[in-house]
C-alpha angles and dihedrals in degrees: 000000000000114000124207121245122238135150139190132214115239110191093327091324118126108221118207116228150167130199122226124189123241133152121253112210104217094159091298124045109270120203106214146148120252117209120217118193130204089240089059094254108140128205125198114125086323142027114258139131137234100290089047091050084051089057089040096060088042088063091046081235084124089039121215090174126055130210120241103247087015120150121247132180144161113209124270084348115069152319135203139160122249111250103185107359125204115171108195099212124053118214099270092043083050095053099038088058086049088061092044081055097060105039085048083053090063110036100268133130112267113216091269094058092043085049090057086038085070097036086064093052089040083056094053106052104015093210120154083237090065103042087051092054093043090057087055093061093045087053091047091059104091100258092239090064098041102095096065099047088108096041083228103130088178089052107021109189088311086118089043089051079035095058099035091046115097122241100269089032114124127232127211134194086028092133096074085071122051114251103184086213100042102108089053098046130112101268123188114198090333098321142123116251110214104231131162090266095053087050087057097060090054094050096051078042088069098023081062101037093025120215116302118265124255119245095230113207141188113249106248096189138064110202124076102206123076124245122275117211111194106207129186131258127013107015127241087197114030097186086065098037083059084076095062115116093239099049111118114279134135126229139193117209124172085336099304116107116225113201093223130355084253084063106043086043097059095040094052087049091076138062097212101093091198080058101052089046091052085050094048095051096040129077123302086232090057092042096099094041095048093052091049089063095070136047115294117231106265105267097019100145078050093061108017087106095050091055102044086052085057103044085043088055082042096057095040097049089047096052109045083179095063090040083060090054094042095044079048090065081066109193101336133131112261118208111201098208133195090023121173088248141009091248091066096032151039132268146100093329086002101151074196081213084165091055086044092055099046086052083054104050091038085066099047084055106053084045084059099046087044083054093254 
């Protein structure tokens, strides 16, 4: 299916993009474009990443089935209800093109070129080793795509199920192509029993067609690691929320203990001490409200950045175990979601001054773990 093309600007970076089409269920069914990016950021009435779509399909919110008499629309153009409802890709097929998506994004091979990748090698040395690996690959392509992995419409991928199939497997669909043979082949319920004789057709078939060429592309992004996006609330991912800044840990600083940064941040904002007491001791959601209702420190908006980047290496140096999790995102970019304010987090006009200083302090900690 051909994808749109789209893109977003990251501190003066252009991001490739594409936009692919799902359904979000809000209640209704909502008919919408979701937008993959080649950092692995993902837009689609929210900002996540893989791991959170993931989390996304397995609670039917972005919806791959449809209920009969179910109501669809797509805004200020139309709505109707399904009938009789058929969707053509399932969650995990859904989520595995995503991640085609992205690897294709950035010059990468998608499942179906590693898995000619493998054919080819399956091809060369014909070992057992190889044609299991290869149907690996075959079974990691998202089912729905995987009939044109070898850009054969007569075929199909028929040779491809044909070569990764054990002798004894069975076959279906194998009539839409001509075996020569077929009428007088081994056949089990209707199905095509995978013999020496049947492998042999699928290798002539590539010895005569060859293996499908790569796309070779040039690499457009730096980094190697995918985009986090630390949203808000229950977490789809516990291991990254835990680098929010009101997850549960405790820090020490200048001998008082804060439950959580949100909560140091805010307390050292004001000058009310009873404030920032009340503000200690209260709930990390609160904790904004209840400074603003006391003076700020002279300066604050001048030296806020500098703070929160002290409190972030404060909280990383005294939990080993986070700075684990935050060194495990490796160089990718980290969106701090559903901030208190743009200038901490991402959106529409989000600065995302919280992500940026996580990347920072991710990389003075990996300097200080290499010796540097």
């Amino acid at each position: 299916m051909p994808l749109d093309r789209t893109y977003r600007v990251v501190d003066g970076e252009r991001i490739e993009g594409v936009l692919r089409p799902v359904f979000v269920r809000n209640g209704d069914y909502y008919l919408t474009n979701m937008a993959i990016f080649a950092d692995g950021a993902i837009d689609c009435w929210g900002w996540t990443d893989l791991d959170g779509l993931r989390g996304k399909l397995e609670s039917g919110w972005i919806a791959t089935e449809l209920e009969p008499d179910g109501r669809a629309s797509v805004h200020h153009l139309a709505s109707w209800r399904f009938a009789e409802p058929a969707t053509a890709v399932s969650a995990e097929d859904l989520l595995g093109e995503v991640a085609d998506v992205i690897e294709e994004l950035n010059g990468r091979p998608t499942s179906a070129e590693r898995c000619l990748e493998a054919v080819s090698r399956y091809l060369e040395t014909r070992r057992e080793e190889d044609r299991l690996a290869l149907r690996a690959a075959y079974e990691a392509i998202p089912s729905h795509q995987r009939v044109y992995v070898l850009g054969d419409m007569d075929h199909r991928d028929v040779p491809l199920r044909l070569l990764v199939a054990g002798i004894g497997d069975v076959c279906d669909d194998y009539t839409t192509y001509e075996l020569e043979y077929a009428d007088d082949a081994m056949t089990r319920d209707g199905h095509l029993v995978v013999t020496e004789q049947v492998r042999q057709w699928a290798l002539d078939y590539f010895a005569e067609y060859g293996v499908p060429g790569f796309r070779r592309r040039e690499p457009r992004e730096t980094t190697t690691s995918p985009t986090v996006v630390l949203n808000y609330g229950k977490p789809m991912y516990p291991e990254s929320h835990g680098l929010r800044n009101e997850f549960p840990a405790p820090i020490t600083v200048d001998g008082t203990t804060y439950p959580t940064v949100e909560h140091a941040y805010w307390a050292l904002s004001t000058t009310d001490e009873a404030l920032a007491e009340r503000v200690r001791a209260g709930d990390s959601a609160a904790a904004r409200d209840l400074a603003a209702e006391g003076p700020s420190r002279p300066g604050w908006d001048d030296v806020r950045l500098a703070v929160m980047t002290e409190l972030l290496r404060t909280k990383f140096d005294q939990h080993p175990d986070l700075a684990d999790v935050l060194l495990a995102t490796g160089d990718g970019r980290i969106h701090y979601a559903s901030a208190p304010s743009p200038f901490w987090g991402t959106g529409e006009e989000g600065r995302n001054w919280i992500g940026r200083l996580l990347e920072l302090v991710r990389s003075e900690l990996q300097a200080r773990r290499h010796g540097l």
